[in-house]
N, C-alpha and C positions, 0 to 999 in steps of 0.2 A: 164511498168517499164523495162527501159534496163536491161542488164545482171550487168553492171557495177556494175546500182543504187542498182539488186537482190546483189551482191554478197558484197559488200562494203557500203550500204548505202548511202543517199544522204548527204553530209558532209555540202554543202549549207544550208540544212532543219534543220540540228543538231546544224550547230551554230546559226541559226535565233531563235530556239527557246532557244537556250543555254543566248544567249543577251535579247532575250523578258523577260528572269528570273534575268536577273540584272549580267549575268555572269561578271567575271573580267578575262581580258587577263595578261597573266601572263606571259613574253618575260623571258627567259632562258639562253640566249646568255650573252658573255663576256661583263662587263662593256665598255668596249673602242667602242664592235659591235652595243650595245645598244645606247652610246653617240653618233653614226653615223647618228643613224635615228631609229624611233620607232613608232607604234602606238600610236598616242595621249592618254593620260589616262591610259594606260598600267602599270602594273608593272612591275619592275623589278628585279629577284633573277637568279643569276645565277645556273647553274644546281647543279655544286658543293656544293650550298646550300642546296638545296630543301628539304634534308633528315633533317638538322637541323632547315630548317625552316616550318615543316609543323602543328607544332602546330599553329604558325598565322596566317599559310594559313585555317587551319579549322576554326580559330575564325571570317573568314571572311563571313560564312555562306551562303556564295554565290557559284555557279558552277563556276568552271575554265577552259576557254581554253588558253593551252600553246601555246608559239611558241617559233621559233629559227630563224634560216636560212634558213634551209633546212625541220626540224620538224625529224630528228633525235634525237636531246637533246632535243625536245618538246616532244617526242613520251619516250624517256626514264624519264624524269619528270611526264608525264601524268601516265607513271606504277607507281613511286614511291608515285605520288597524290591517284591514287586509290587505291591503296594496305596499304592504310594509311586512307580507307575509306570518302578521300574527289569526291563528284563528279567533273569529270575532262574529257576532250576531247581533246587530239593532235590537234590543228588548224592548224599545217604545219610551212610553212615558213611563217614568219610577214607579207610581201608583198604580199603573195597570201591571207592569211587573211585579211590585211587589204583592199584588193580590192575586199572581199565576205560581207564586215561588211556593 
């Protein structure tokens, strides 16, 4: 195990098993960024949502990994997901996610 994988985990291992569980990707970004281009299947709330939409997000009973652009607004989504007790993982930017999926 590199130091990388010691100190940060393998994010590759965490989404493969996060999708083996039926995870749903959860794209964060502004409506206009998302009509650009998105993960197939994907949903989509933008971040300014999140707060009020996390009671749906938990009826979906499934893990979620976010994304954005960058996984700034994924990474602050992912805090408001768990501290709201839903399981959730920052996937980063879409395009780097969707080329680990």
């Amino acid at each position: 195990m590199g130091i990388f994988s010691f100190l940060f985990g393998n994010k590759a291992n965490k989404i493969k098993e996060f999708t083996d569980r039926g995870a749903v990707i959860l794209d964060v970004r502004s409506k206009a960024e998302y009509d650009s281009g998105a993960i197939p299947g994907s949903k989509h709330i933008p971040l300014q949502q999140i707060q009020a939409k996390v009671a749906d997000i938990k009826k979906w009973n499934k893990p979620v990994i976010t994304c954005c652009a960058s996984g700034m607004r994924s990474g602050s989504a992912a805090a408001i997901l768990r501290s709201n007790g839903v399981e959730v993982m920052n996937g980063g930017g879409w395009q780097s996610l969707y080329n680990k999926l």
